[in-house]
Structure formats: structure tokens, C-alpha cells
C-alpha positions as CSV (number, residue, x, y, z in Angstrom):
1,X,72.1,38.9,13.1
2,X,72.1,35.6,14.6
3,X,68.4,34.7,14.8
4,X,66.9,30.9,16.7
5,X,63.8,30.4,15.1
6,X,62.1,28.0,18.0
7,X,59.0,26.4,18.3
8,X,57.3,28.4,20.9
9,X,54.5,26.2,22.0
10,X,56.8,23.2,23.2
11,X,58.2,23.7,27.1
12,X,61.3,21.7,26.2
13,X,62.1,24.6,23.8
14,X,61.0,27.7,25.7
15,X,63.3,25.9,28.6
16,X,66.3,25.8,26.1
17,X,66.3,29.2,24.9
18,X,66.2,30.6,28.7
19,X,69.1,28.4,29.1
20,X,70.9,29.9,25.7
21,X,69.9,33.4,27.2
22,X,72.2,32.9,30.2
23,X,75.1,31.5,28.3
24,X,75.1,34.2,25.5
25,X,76.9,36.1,27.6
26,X,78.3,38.4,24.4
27,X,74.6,38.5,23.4
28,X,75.1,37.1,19.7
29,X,71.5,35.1,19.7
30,X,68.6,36.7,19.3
31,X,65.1,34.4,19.1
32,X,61.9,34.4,17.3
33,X,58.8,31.8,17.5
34,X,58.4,30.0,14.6
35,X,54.5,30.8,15.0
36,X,54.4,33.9,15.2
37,X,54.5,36.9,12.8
38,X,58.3,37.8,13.1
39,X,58.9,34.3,12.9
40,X,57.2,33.3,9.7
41,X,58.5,36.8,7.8
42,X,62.1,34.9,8.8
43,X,61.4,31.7,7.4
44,X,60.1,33.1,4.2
45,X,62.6,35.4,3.8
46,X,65.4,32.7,4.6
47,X,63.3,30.4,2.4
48,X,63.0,28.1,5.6
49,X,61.0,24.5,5.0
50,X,57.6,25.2,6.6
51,X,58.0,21.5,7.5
52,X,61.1,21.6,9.5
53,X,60.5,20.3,12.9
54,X,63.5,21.5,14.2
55,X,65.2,24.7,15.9
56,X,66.7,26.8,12.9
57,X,69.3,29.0,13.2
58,X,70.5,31.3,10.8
59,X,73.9,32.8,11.3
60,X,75.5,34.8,8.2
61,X,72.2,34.4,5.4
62,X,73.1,30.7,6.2
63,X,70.3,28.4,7.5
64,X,71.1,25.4,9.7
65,X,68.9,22.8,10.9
66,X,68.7,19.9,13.8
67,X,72.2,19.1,15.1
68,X,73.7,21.1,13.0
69,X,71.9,24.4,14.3
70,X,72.7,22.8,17.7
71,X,76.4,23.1,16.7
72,X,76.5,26.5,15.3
73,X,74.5,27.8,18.3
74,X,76.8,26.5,20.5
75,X,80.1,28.3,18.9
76,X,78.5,31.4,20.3
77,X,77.8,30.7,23.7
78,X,79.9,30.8,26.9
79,X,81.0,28.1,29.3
80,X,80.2,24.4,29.8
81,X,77.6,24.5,27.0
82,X,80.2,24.7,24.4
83,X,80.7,21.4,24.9
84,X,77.8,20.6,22.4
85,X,80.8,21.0,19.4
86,X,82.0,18.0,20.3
87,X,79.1,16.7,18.4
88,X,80.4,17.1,15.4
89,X,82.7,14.0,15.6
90,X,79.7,12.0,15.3
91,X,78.4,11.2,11.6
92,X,76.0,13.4,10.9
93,X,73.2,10.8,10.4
94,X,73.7,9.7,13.8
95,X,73.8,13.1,15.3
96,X,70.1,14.1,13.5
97,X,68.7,10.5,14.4
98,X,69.6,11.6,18.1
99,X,67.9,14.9,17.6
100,X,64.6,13.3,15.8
101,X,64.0,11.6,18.3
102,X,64.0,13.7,20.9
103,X,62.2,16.5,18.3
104,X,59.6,14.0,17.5
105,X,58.7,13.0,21.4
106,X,58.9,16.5,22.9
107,X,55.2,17.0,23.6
108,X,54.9,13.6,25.5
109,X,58.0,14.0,27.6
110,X,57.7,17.9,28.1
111,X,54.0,19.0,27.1
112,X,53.1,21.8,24.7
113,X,51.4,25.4,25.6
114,X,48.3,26.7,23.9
115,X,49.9,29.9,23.1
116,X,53.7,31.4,22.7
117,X,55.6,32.3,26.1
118,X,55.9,36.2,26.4
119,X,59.5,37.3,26.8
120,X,60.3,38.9,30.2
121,X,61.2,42.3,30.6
122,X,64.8,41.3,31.5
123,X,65.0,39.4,28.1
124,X,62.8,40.9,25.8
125,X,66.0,42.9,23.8
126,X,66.8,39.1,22.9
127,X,63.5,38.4,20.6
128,X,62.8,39.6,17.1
129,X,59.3,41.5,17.0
């Protein structure tokens, strides 16, 4: 299984994973808040760091973090988001900087919710209870 672990109280990344939901088209991704129940049992069973301030994605007992999980995440999905491989010309160093600081700034530029979105009905197949 192909699990997102997302931080579900920032907007920017409740917007993203609606936006990986319509480009998994093959429905390879499935998603899990990193605060809540299903998501901590993940990250201590992939022995995740509880620091990470980053999406994690876990494809094949293999965990990937900031651009990197960007990358991987975008191998699976279909049409014009694919795009984000290209990343991987850039030196890695350069590609997390990029991420950071974005990561770092997401409550000020997006905001941040008090609680975890609930899945819709339509999506709710896609999110690891």
C-alpha cells in the first residue's frame, strides 16, 4: 500500500491531497493524518521521525520525505502533475531547501485548522482509518 501521511491541520495540505485524489486516477495513494490515530500507528510502525515536518510517503516498507516523497508520489499519478519528476534533476539540497521553505511558512501563507478535515463520502475509500 502506498500510504501519504499529511499534516491534516494545514489547508495548503488538505488542498494537495484533494488535488492527488483527482490525479490518482489508478487509485495507488491512499492518505492518513499524521495526527491522528491511523496516522501515528504508521509512523511508528514505519519508524517515521516524529519531527518530520514534511509529507511522508511510504511506497514498498520504504519511507520518503520532502522532495523526495514529492517525487515518488508523483510516479503514480496521471496527467500534467507528473511533471513534478522533473525535479529530480535538481541537487537534492536544492530541491528540500525549496520544499522547507514553503513547509516552514504554510500556516502564514495558507492558515491551519483546529481539527483534521473529514474525508467526503466520495473519497473516504482513499484514507486509512
Amino acid at each position: 500500500m502506498n500510504i501519504v501521511l499529511f499534516d491534516g491541520l494545514c489547508n495548503m495540505c488538505n488542498k494537495t491531497v484533494l488535488f492527488l485524489i483527482k490525479f490518482d486516477k489508478k487509485n495507488n495513494l491512499h492518505f492518513a493524518a499524521q495526527q491522528t490515530n491511523a496516522g501515528a500507528k504508521i509512523m511508528n510502525q514505519y519508524l517515521v521521525n516524529q519531527d518530520a515536518r514534511s509529507v511522508i510517503f511510504i511506497k514498498e516498507n520504504l519511507v520518503y520525505y520532502q522532495s523526495d516523497a514529492i517525487i515518488e508520489i508523483a510516479k503514480l499519478l496521471s496527467g500534467w502533475p507528473r511533471i513534478a519528476i522533473l525535479a529530480i534533476v535538481f541537487p537534492k539540497f536544492l530541491r528540500n531547501w525549496a520544499y522547507d521553505l514553503v513547509a516552514n511558512n504554510r500556516y502564514k501563507i495558507f492558515g491551519k485548522q483546529m481539527n483534521c478535515s473529514i474525508p467526503s463520502k466520495a473519497n473516504e475509500h482513499k484514507f486509512i482509518k
